[in-house]
C-alpha positions as a Python dict, from the first residue, in 0.01 Angstrom:
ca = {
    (1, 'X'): (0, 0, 0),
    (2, 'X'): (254, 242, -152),
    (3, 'X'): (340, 500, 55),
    (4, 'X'): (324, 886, -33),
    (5, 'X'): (557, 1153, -61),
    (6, 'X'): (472, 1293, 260),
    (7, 'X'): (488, 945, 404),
    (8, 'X'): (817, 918, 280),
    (9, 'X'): (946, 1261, 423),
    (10, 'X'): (760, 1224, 797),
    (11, 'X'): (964, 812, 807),
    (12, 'X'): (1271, 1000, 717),
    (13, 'X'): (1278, 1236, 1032),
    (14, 'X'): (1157, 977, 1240),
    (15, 'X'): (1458, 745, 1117),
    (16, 'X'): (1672, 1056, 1127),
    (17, 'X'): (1566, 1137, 1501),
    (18, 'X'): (1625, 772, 1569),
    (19, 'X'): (1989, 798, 1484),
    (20, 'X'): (2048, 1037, 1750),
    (21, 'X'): (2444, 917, 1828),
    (22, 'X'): (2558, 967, 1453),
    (23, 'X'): (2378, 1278, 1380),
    (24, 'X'): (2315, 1512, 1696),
    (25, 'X'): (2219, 1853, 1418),
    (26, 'X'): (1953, 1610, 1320),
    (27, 'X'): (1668, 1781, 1534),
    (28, 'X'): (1785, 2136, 1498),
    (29, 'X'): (1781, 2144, 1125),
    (30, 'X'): (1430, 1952, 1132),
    (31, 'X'): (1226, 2107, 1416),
    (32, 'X'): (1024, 2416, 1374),
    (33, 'X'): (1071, 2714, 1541),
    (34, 'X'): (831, 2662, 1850),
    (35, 'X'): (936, 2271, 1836),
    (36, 'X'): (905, 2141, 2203),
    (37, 'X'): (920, 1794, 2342),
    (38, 'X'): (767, 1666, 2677),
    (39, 'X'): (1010, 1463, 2870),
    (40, 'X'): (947, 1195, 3094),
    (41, 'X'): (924, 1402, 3357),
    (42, 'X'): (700, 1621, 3237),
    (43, 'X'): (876, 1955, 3160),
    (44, 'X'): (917, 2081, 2818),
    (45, 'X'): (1225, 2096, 2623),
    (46, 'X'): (1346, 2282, 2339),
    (47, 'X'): (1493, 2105, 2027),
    (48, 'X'): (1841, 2345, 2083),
    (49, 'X'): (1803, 2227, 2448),
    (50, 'X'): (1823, 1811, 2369),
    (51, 'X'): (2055, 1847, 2144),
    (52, 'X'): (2277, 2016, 2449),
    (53, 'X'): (2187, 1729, 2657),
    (54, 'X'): (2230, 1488, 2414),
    (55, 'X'): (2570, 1639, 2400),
    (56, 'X'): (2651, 1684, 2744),
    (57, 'X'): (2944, 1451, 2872),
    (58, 'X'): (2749, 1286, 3150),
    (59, 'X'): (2534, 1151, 2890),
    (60, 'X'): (2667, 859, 2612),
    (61, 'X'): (2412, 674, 2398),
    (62, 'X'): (2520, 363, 2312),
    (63, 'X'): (2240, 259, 2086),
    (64, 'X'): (1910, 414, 1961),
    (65, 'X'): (1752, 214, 1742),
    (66, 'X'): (1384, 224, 1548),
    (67, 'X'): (1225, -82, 1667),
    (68, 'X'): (876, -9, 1469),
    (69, 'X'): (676, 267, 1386),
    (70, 'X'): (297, 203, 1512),
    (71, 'X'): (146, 483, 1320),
    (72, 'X'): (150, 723, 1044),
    (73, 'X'): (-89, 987, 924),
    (74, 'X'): (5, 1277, 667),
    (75, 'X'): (-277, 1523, 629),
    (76, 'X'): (-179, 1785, 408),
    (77, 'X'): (8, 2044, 593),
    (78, 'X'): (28, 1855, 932),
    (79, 'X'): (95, 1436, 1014),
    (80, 'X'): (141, 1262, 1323),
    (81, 'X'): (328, 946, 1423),
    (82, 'X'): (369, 737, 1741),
    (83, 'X'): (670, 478, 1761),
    (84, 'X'): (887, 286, 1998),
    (85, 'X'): (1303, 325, 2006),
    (86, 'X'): (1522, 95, 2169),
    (87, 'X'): (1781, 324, 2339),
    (88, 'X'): (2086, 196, 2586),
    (89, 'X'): (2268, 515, 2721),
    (90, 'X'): (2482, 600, 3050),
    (91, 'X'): (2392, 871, 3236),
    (92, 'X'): (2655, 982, 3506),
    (93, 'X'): (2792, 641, 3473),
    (94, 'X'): (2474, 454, 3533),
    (95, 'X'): (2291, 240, 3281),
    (96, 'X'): (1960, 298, 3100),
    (97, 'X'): (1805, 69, 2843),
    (98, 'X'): (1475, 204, 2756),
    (99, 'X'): (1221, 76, 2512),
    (100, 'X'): (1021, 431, 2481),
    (101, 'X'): (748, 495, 2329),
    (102, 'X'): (764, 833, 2098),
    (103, 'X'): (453, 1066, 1976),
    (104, 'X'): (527, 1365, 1766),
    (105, 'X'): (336, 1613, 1537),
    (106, 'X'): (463, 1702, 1221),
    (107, 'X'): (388, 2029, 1024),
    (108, 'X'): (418, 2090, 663),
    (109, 'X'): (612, 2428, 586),
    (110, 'X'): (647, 2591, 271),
    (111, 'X'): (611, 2194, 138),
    (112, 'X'): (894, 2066, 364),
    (113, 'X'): (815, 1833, 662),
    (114, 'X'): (929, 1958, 1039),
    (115, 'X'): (921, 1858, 1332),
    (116, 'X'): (661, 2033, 1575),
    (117, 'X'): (582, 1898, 1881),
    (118, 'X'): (764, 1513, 2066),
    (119, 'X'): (671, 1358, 2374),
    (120, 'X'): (859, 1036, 2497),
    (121, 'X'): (739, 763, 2757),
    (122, 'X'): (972, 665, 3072),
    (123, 'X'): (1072, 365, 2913),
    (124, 'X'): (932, 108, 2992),
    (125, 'X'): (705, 2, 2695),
    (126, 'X'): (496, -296, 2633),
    (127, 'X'): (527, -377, 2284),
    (128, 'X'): (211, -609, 2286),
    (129, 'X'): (-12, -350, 2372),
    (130, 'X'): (79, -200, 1976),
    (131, 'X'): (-90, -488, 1835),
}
């Protein structure tokens, strides 16, 4: 199956999101203006928010790598997509490697593809459960 434009564009800001440790304006420049993502925890972040945490010294990613994307729907001015990251980090000098399940919602704007809404599991994902 060939995928579509919009396809196309929602993989690209997943992949782009993905590379969070080369590219940390990634998310600012691709989020829409209410964009918020549910942590772990459970509170709400915004997208200028992560990106300060993401560069906050107590925090070094290592890796962050797209392991697979489960699903992908494009309707045509919204699309959704869950997938899992493999992500090694140090937070105050201790060690995290997550495998984390991702959800976001995507929303079409003026024909360009944002991102709207993220939520990310505690890290601990079961990669047989996908099939």
């Amino acid at each position: 199956m060939k995928l579509t434009s919009d396809h196309q564009q929602i993989e690209f800001l997943i992949k782009g999101f993905a590379n969070k440790a080369e590219n940390m304006s990634f998310l600012i420049s691709n989020a829409t203006d209410d964009f918020l993502a549910i942590r772990p925890s459970g509170n709400p972040i915004t997208a200028e928010d992560l990106v300060g945490m993401y560069n906050n010294a107590d925090l070094v990613v290592v890796l962050s790598e797209l392991v697979k994307i489960h699903r992908l729907e494009a309707y045509p001015d919204w699309g959704f997509a869950s997938f899992t990251l493999k992500e090694s980090f140090t937070y105050k000098g201790e060690p995290n490697n997550d495998l984390s399940s991702y959800s976001m919602i995507f929303k079409k704007i003026e024909e360009t593809w944002k991102i709207s809404w993220m939520q990310r599991s505690s890290g601990t994902t079961d990669l047989a459960k996908w099939s």
